[in-house]
C-alpha positions in Angstrom: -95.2 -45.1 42.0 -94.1 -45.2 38.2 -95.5 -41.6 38.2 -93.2 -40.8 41.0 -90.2 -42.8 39.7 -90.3 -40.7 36.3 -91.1 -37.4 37.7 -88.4 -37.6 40.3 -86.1 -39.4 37.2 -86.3 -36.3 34.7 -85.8 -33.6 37.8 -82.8 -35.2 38.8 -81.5 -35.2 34.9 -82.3 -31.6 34.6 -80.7 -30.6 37.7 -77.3 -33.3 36.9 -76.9 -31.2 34.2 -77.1 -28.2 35.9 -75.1 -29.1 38.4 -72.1 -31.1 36.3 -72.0 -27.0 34.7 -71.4 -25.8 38.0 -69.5 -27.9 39.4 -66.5 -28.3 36.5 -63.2 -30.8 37.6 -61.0 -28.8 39.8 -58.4 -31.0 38.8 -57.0 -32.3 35.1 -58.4 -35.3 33.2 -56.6 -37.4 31.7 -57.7 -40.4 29.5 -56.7 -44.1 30.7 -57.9 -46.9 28.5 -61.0 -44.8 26.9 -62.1 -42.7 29.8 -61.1 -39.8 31.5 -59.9 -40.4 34.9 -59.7 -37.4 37.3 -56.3 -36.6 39.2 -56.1 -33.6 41.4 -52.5 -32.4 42.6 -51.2 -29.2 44.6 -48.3 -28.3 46.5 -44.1 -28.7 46.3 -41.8 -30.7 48.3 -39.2 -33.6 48.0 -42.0 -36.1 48.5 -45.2 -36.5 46.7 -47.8 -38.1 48.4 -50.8 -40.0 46.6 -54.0 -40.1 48.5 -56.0 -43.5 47.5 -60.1 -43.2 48.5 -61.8 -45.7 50.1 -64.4 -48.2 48.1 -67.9 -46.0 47.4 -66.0 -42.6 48.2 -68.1 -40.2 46.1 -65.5 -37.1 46.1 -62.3 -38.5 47.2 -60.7 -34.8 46.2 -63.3 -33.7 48.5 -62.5 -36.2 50.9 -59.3 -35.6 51.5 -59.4 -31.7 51.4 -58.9 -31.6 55.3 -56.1 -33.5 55.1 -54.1 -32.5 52.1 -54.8 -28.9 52.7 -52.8 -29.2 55.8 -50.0 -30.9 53.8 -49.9 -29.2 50.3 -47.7 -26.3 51.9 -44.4 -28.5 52.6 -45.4 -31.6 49.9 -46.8 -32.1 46.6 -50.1 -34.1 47.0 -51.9 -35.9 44.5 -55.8 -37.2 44.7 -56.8 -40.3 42.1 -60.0 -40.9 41.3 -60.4 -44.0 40.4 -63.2 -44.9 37.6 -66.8 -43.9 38.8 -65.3 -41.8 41.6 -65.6 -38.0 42.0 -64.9 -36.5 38.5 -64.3 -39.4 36.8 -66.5 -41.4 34.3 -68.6 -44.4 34.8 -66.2 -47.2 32.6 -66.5 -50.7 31.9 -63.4 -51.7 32.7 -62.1 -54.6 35.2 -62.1 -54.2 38.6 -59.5 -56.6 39.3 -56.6 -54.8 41.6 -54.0 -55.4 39.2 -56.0 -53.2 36.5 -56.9 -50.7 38.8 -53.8 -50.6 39.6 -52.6 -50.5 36.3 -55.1 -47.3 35.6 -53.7 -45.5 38.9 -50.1 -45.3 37.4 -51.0 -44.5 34.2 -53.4 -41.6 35.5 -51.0 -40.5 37.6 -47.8 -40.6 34.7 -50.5 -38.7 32.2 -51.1 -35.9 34.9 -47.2 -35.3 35.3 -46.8 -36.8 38.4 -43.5 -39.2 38.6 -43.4 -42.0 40.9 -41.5 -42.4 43.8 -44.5 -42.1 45.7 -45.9 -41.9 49.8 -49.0 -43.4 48.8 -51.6 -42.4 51.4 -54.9 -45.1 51.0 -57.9 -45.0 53.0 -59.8 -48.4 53.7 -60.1 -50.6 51.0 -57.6 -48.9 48.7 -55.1 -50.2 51.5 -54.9 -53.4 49.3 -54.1 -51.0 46.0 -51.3 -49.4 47.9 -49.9 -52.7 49.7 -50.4 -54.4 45.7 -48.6 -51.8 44.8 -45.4 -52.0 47.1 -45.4 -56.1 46.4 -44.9 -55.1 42.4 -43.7 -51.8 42.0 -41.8 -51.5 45.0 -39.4 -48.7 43.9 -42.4 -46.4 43.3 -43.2 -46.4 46.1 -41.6 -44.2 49.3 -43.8 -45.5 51.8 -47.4 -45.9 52.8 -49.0 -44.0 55.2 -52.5 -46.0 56.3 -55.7 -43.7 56.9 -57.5 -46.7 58.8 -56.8 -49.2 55.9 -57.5 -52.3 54.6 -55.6 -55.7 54.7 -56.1 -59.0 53.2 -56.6 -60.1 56.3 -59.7 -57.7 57.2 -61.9 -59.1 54.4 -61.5 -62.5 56.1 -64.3 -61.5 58.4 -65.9 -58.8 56.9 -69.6 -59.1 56.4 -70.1 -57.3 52.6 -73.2 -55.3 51.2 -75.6 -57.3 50.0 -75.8 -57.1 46.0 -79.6 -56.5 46.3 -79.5 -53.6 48.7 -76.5 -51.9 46.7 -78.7 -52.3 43.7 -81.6 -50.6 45.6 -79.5 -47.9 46.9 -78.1 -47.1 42.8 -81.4 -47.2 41.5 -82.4 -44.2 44.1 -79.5 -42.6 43.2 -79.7 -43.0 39.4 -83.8 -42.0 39.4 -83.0 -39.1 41.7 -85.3 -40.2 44.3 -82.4 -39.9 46.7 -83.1 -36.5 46.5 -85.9 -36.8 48.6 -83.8 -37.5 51.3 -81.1 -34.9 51.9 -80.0 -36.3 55.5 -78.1 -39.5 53.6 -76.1 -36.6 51.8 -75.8 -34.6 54.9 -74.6 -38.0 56.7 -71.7 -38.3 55.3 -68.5 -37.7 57.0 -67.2 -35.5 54.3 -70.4 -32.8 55.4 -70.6 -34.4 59.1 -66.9 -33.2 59.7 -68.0 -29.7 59.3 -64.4 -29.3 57.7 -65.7 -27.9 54.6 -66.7 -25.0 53.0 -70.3 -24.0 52.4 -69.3 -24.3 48.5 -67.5 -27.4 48.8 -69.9 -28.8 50.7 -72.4 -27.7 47.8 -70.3 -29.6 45.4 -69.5 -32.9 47.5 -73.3 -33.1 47.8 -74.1 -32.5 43.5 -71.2 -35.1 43.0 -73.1 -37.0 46.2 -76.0 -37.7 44.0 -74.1 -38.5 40.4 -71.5 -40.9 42.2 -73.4 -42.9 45.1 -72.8 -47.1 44.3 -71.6 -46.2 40.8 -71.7 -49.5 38.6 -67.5 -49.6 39.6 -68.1 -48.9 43.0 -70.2 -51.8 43.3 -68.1 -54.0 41.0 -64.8 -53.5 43.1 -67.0 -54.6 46.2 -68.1 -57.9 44.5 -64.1 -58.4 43.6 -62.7 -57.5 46.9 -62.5 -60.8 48.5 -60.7 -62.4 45.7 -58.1 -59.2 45.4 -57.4 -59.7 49.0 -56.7 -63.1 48.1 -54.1 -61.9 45.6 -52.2 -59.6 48.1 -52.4 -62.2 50.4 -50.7 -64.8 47.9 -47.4 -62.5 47.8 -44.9 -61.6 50.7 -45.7 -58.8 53.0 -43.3 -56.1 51.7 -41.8 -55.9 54.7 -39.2 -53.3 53.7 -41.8 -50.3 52.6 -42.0 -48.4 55.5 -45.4 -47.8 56.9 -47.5 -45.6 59.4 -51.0 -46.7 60.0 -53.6 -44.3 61.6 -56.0 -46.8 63.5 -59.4 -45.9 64.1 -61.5 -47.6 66.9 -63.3 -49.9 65.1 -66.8 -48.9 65.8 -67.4 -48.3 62.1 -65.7 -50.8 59.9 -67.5 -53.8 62.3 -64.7 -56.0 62.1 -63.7 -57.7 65.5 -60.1 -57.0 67.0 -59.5 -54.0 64.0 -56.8 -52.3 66.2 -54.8 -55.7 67.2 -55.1 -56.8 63.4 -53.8 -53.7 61.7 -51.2 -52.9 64.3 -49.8 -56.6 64.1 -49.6 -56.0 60.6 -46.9 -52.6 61.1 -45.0 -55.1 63.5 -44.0 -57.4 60.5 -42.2 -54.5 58.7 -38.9 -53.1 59.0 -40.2 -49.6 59.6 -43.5 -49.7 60.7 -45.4 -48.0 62.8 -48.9 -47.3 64.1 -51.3 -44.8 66.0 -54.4 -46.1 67.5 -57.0 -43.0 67.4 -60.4 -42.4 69.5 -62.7 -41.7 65.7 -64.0 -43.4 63.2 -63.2 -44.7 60.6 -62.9 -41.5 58.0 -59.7 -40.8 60.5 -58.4 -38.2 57.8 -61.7 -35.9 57.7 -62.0 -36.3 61.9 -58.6 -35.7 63.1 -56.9 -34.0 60.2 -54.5 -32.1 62.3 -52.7 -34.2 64.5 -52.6 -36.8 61.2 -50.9 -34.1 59.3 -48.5 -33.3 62.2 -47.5 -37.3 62.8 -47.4 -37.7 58.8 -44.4 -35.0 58.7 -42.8 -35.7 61.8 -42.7 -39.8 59.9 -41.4 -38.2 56.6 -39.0 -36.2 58.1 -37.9 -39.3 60.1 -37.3 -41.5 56.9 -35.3 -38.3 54.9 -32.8 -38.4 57.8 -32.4 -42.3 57.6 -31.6 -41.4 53.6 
């Protein structure tokens, strides 16, 4: 087994390297408190929208692709990658919303993109976004929700255990999740069949450097206490909001369409549509997302 362990350890080193060469930021880097954080932005329009990856997204540019490429022709778009995500480095920095948070708008600043901001989060980055409404709220436009989180959804949510996370980094980091190219293949990025054969090649090498990345798995331990945080302050009932809603089946939380789309009926604006996928609703339905997205825009530039 050790034999295995190290053999499999120094082939996936060798072919990290390779493929870090290969595969080079498509995006700029910017450096937020001592490490380069990766920002990817396109497009022109009166409204920039910020896409916000869920926890454990290993190439939220990649992620997204099916989404902002449908949007990037009438709106500036912006992709963060938070520490440990996509092209950005492993840090040791606090995963406490406020600070990543605080890194988001600094990334974002460094990379020229000026606030206001539609900022578009995806699962548990819904807490970043609604965070970020409660204390910056004239950054922020409005939020358009790709199946996100709430304080409320950690309430019930049963988290990865710390032991099997640990399990599945040490495959990751030895390379021995090489061995098993249908967990790459699995995910919803590849499953969509919305990318290209070379992006696909390059989710899958950023697949194996940034599965359960010491951050990922730090924001995870934090998340029911940053709920708890949101939760503490008002609703910001006067952001205007558009939830995607997926069915459920994947997030295993009981009553996820009633609880996210009693959540729009608090706001001033807010709206919701409940859709027949799962829970990556921006990789499975990118179209009709796209179309409802600028028809909601459009919408709130006519109330202005």
């Amino acid at each position: 087994m050790i034999t295995i362990i190290t053999v499999s350890w120094i082939y996936h080193t060798i072919t990290a390297k390779k493929e870090l060469t290969e595969t080079p930021p498509i995006g700029k880097l910017v450096e937020v408190n001592g490490h380069d954080m990766h920002v990817y932005a396109k497009g022109k329009g009166k409204n920039t929208i910020v896409f916000m990856s869920g926890g454990g997204t290993s190439s939220p540019t990649l992620d997204f692709q099916p989404l902002w490429s449908r949007l990037s022709s009438q709106y500036r778009i912006a992709v963060i990658e938070k520490a440990g995500y996509g092209w950005s480095e492993v840090a040791d920095v606090s995963r406490d919303i406020d600070f990543i948070l605080k890194e988001t708008r600094e990334a974002l600043k460094l990379a020229g993109e000026k606030p206001p901001y539609v900022l578009a989060p995806h699962s548990m980055s819904g807490l970043e976004a609604i965070r970020w409404a409660q204390q910056y709220p004239d950054e922020v436009e409005a939020i358009i929700g790709l199946d996100p989180a709430i304080p409320e959804s950690y309430q019930s949510m049963n988290l990865p255990s710390s032991f099997i996370q640990s399990i599945v980094a040490f495959t990751s980091r030895t390379g021995l999740l090489r061995l098993f190219p249908s967990v790459a293949n699995s995910s919803a990025a590849i499953e969509s069949d919305k990318l290209s054969a070379d992006d696909q090649k390059t989710y899958r090498a950023i697949f194996h450097r940034r599965t359960l990345t010491k951050n990922m798995r730090v924001e995870v331990k934090q998340v029911q206490e940053n709920a708890a945080k949101v939760d503490k302050e008002p609703i910001p009932t006067s952001t205007p909001m558009y939830f995607f809603i997926s069915n459920g089946t994947d997030v295993e939380i009981p009553d996820w369409q009633e609880m996210l789309s009693s959540y729009t009926k608090q706001l001033e604006n807010g709206n919701h549509l409940f859709l027949n996928s799962g829970h990556y609703v921006h990789e499975l339905e990118p179209e009709r997302i796209a179309k409802e997205i600028d028809a909601f825009l459009t919408s709130l530039d006519g109330e202005s």
